[in-house]
C-alpha positions in Angstrom: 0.0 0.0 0.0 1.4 3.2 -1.2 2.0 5.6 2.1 2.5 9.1 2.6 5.9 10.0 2.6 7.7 13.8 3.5 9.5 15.0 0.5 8.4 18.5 -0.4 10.7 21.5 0.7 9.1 24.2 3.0 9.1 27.8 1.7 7.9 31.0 3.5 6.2 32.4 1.0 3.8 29.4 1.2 2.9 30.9 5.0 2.4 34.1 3.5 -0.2 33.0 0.9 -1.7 30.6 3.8 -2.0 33.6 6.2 -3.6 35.6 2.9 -6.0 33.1 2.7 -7.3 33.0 6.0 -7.8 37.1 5.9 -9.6 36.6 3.3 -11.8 33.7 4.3 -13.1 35.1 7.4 -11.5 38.4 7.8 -8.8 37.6 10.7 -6.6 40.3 11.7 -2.5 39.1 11.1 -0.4 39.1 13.9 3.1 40.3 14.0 4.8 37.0 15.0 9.2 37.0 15.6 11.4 34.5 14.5 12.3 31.0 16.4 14.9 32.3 19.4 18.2 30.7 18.8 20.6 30.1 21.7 23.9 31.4 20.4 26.8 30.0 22.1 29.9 31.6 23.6 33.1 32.2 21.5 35.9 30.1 22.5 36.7 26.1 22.2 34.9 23.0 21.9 34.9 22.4 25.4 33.8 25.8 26.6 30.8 25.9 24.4 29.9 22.3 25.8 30.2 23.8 28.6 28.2 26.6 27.9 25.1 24.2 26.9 25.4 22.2 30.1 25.3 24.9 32.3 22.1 26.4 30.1 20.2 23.0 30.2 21.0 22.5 34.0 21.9 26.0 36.2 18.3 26.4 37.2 16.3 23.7 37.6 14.3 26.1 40.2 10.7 25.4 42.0 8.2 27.4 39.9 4.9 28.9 41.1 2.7 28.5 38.2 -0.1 30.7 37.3 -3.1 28.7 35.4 -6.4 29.0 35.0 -8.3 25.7 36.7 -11.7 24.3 36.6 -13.1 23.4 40.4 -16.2 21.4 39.3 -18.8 20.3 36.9 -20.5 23.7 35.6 -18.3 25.8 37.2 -16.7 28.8 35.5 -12.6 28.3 35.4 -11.0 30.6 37.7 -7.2 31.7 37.9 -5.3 29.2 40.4 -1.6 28.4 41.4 0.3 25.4 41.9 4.0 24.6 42.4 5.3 22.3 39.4 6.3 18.8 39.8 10.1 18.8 40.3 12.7 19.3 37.0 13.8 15.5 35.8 16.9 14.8 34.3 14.8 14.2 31.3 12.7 16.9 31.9 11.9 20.7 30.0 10.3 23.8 31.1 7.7 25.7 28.7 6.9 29.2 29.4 3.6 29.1 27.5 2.7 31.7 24.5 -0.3 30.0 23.2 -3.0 27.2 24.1 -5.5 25.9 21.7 -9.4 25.1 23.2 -10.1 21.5 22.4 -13.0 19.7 22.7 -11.6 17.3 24.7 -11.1 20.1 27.4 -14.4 20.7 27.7 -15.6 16.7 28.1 -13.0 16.9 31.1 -14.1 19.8 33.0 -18.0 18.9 32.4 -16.8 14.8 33.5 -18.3 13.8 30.4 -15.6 11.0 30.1 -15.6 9.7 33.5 -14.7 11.7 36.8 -12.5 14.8 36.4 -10.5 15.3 39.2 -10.8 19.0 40.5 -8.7 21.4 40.4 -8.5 20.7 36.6 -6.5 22.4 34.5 -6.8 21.6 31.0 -5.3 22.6 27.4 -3.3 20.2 25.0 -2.5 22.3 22.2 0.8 24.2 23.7 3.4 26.6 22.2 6.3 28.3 24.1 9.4 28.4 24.7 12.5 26.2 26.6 13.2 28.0 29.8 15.0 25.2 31.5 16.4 21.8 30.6 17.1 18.3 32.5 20.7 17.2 32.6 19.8 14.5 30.4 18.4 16.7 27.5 20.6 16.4 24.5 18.3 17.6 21.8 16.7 20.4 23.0 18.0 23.7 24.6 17.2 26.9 26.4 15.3 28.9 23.7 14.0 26.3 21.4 10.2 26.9 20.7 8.5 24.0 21.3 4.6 22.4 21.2 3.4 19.9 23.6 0.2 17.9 22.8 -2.2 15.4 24.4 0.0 12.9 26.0 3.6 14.5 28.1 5.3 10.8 28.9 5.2 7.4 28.0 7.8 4.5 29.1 9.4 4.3 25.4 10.5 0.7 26.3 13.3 2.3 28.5 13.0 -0.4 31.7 14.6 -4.1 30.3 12.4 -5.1 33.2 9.2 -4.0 32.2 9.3 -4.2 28.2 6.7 -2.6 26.7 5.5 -4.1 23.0 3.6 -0.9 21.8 6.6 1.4 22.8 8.6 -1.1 21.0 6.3 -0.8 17.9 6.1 3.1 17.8 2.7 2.5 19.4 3.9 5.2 22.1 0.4 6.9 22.2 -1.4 3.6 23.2 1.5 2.6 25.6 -0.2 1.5 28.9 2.0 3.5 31.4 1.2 6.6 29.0 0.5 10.1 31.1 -1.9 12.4 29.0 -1.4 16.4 29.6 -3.8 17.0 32.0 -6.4 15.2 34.6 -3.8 12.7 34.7 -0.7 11.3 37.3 2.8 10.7 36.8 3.4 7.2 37.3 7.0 7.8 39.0 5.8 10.5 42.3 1.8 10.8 41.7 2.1 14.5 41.0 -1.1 15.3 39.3 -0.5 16.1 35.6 -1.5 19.7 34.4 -2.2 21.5 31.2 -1.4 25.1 29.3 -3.7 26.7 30.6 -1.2 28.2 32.2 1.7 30.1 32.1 4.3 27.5 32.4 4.3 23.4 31.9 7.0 20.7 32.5 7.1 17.8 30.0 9.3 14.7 29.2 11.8 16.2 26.2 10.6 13.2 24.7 7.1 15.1 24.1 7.8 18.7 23.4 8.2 19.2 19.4 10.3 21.6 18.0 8.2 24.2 15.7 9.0 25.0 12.0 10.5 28.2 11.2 7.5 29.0 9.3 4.8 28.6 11.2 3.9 31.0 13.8 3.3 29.9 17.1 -0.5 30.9 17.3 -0.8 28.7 14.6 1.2 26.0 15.5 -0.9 25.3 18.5 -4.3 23.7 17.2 -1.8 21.2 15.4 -0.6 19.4 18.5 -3.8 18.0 19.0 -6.1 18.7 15.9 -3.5 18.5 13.4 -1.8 14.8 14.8 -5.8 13.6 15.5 -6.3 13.6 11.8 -3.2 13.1 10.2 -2.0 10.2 11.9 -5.2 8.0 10.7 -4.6 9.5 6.9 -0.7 8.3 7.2 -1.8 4.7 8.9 -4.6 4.1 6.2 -2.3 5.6 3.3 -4.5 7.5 0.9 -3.5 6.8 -2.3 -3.7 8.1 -5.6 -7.4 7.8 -6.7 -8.5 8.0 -3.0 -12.0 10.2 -2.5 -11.6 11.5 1.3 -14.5 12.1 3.2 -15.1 14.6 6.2 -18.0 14.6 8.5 -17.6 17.4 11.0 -16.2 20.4 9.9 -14.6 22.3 13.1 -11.3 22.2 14.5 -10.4 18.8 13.6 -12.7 18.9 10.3 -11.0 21.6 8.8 -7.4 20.3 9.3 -8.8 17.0 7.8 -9.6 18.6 4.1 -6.2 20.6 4.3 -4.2 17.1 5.4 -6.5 15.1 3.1 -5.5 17.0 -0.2 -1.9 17.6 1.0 -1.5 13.9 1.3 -2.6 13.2 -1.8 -6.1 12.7 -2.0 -7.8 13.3 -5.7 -11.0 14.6 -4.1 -11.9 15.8 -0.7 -15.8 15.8 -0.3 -17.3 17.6 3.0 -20.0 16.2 4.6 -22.3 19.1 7.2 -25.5 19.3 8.7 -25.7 22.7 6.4 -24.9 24.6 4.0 -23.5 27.6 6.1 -19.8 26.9 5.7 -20.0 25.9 2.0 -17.5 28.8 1.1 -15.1 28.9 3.8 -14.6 25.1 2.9 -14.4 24.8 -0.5 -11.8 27.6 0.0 -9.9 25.2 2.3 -9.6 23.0 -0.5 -12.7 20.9 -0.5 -13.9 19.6 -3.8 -17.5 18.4 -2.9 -19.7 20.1 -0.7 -22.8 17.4 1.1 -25.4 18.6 3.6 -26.3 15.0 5.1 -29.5 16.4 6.3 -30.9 16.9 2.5 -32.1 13.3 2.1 -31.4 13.7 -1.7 -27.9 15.1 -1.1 -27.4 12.5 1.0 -28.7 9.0 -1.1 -26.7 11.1 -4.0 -23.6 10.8 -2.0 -23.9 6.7 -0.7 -20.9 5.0 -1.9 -18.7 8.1 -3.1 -15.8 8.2 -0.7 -12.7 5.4 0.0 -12.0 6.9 2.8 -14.2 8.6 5.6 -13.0 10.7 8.6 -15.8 11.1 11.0 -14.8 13.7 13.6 -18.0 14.7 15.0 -18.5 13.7 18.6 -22.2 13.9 19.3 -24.3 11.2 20.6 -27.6 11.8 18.3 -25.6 12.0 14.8 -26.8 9.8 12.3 -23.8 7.4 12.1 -25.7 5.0 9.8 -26.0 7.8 7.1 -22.2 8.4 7.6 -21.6 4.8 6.7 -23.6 4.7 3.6 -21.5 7.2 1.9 -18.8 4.3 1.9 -17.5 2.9 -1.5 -17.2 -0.9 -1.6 -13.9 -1.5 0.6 -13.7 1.5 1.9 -12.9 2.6 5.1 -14.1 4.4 8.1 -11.7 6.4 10.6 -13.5 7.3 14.2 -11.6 10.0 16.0 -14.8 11.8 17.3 -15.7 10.8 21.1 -19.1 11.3 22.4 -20.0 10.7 25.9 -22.3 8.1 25.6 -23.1 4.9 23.1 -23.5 5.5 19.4 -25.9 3.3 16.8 -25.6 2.6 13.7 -26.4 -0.4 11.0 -23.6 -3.0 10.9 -25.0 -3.8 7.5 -23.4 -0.3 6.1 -20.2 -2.1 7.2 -20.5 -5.7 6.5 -22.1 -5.3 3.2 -19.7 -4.0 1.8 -16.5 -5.7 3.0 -15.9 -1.9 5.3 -13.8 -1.2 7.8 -14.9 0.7 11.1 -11.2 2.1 12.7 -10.1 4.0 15.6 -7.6 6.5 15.9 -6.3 8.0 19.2 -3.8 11.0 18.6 -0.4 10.3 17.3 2.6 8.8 18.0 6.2 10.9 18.9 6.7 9.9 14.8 3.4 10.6 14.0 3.8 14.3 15.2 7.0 15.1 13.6 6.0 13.7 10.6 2.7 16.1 11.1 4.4 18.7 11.3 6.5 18.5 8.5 3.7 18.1 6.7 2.5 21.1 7.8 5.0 23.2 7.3 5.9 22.0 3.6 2.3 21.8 2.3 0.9 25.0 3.9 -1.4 23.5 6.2 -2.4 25.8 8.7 -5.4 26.3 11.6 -7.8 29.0 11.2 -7.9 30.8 14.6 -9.3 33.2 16.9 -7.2 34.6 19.3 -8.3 35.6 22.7 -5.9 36.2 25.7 -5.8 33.6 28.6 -7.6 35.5 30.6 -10.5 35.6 29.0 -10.6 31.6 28.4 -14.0 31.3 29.6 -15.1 33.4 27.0 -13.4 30.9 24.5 -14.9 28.1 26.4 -18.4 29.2 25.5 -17.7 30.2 21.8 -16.6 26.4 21.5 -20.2 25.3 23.2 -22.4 27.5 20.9 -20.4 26.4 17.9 -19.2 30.0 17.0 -15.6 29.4 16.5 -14.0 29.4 12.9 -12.2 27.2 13.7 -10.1 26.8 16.7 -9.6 29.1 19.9 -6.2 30.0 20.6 -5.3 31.4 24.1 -2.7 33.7 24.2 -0.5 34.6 27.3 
């Protein structure tokens, strides 16, 4: 099976005409954004700029105070809160957090939609900033770096002969049973309680903090730690190939990375799939070849059997999940990276009928988010965002409730 492979050199003027695109899809004011910060060593020999780089990675590993913004319960508006960060590992960086995407996962945790949250809560996955200190142990990474954390911050990467671990060992990091997601979450090793960017600092494994292209600005960057690795990571596993009519049910925050990944990766046609017709535009100008409302009924019997591949990334109990099936070709494949709260239905027949498959996909893998990125960066895939600053995240919460957002909140510190 032919798989996507990176190839394609970046350029800068492909930001440019991305950043064009979204001004004039909905009118977003451009920000001024600086270059990556470089750390620039000292003049001298070999050893004394080793030297230098030790002493940057490891003459502060100092407590911090952190300043986040935390949910207390169920309902409950977030509130600003502190907390003193888990201790600096040896394999450990700090983040001083720029930006924070709003993902809808944040808002299952703090309503308990997926089980019991545990309260103070702070939540936020999609994070951009930069090194301010570095383990001893931290080769690859230095004070300055600009970095992005997403969903999961640790994973045992088949480190312990004692305790192997078979989906470490197969690159399967992101369904590794020791795994510690970003936020609601403990660290296996001392208990501390794992929290999130909405904040103005966060300590990760090196392991999970991902160096940012050049050319894609850190507001931007954020939505792709989660958003972007959700949907690509299925699209590289399943391998479009040439030929290949993608499908999109759901066009929001994940949704509208899908088309953009979709057609980067090769796809001959992307077709949308919405409840209506309200975002026609702004999606066929993010690349979508087909527009479907499901809800026409003759839309929707024209569409059964048109797609190879079918991303559904909606996540609401009451969708019509049986519809979404129909519009399989013979063979094709489904990809399930929506999560609703509760039990879905649909008719296995949609599946068995025509030799389908019904697949998962949780996240990505440390590969799978470097090669994300990459494509990213070289194929001009980029987030449409709304900025608002931290402090008013509650405000952000609610746009993502009502549905308002085009297409991902970005918190900005």
């Amino acid at each position: 099976m032919q798989r996507w492979t990176p190839s394609i050199e970046a350029t800068r003027d492909g930001l440019r005409l991305a950043e064009a695109e979204q001004r004039k899809l909905l009118g977003l004011f451009p920000s001024e954004h600086t270059s990556t910060p470089t750390h620039q060593p000292a003049r001298g020999n070999r050893n004394n700029r080793n030297n230098r780089n030790n002493r940057n990675n490891t003459m502060s590993a100092t407590p911090r105070t952190v300043h986040a913004y935390a949910s207390f319960g169920k309902g409950e508006q977030i509130k600003p809160w502190e907390y003193q960060a888990r201790p600096l590992g040896p394999e450990d960086v700090e983040i001083k957090i720029s930006h924070c995407g709003i993902c809808g996962s944040d808002l299952h945790t703090i309503d308990s939609g997926w089980g019991q949250a545990t309260y103070p809560c702070v939540v936020g996955h999609e994070i951009v900033g930069e090194v301010t200190q570095a383990g001893a142990a931290v080769k690859d990474m230095k004070v300055g770096d600009r970095v992005g954390v997403g969903a999961q911050v640790w994973a045992c990467l088949n480190k312990d002969p004692k305790e192997p671990c078979k989906e470490c060992a197969s690159g399967d990091d992101a369904y590794c049973p020791h795994k510690v997601w970003t936020y609601n979450d403990k660290y296996r090793s001392d208990d501390a309680i794992a929290y999130g960017g909405y904040a103005d600092y966060v300590r990760v494994t090196h392991e999970y903090a991902f160096k940012i292209p050049d050319n894609i600005p850190s507001d931007v960057a954020a939505p792709l730690l989660c958003a972007g690795a959700t949907v690509f990571t299925p699209f590289k596993e399943v391998g479009i190939k040439p030929g290949d009519r993608v499908g999109i049910v759901g066009i929001g925050g994940l949704g509208h990375l899908g088309i953009q990944f979709a057609k980067a990766m090769g796809a001959e046609a992307v077709v949308a799939f919405s409840r209506s017709s309200n975002k026609e535009a702004e999606v066929r100008a993010l690349g979508a070849d087909e527009f479907v409302v499901y809800s026409d009924e003759k839309q929707a019997a024209a569409a059964e059997g048109s797609v190879n591949i079918l991303l559904i990334t909606a996540d609401a109990n009451d969708m019509p999940y049986s519809t979404f099936l129909s519009f399989l070709a013979v063979r094709g494949t489904c990809i399930m990276v929506g999560l609703p709260n509760d039990l879905i239905k649909f008719h296995a027949f949609h599946v068995v009928a025509k030799g389908a498959k019904f697949v998962g996909s949780n996240i990505g893998s440390i590969a799978d988010i470097k090669d994300m990125l990459q494509v990213a960066s070289e194929k001009n895939v980029r987030p449409v965002i709304q900025k608002l600053p931290m402090s008013k995240v509650n405000e952000g919460i609610q746009m993502v409730r009502d549905g308002t957002v085009r297409y991902r909140v970005v918190l900005e510190n």
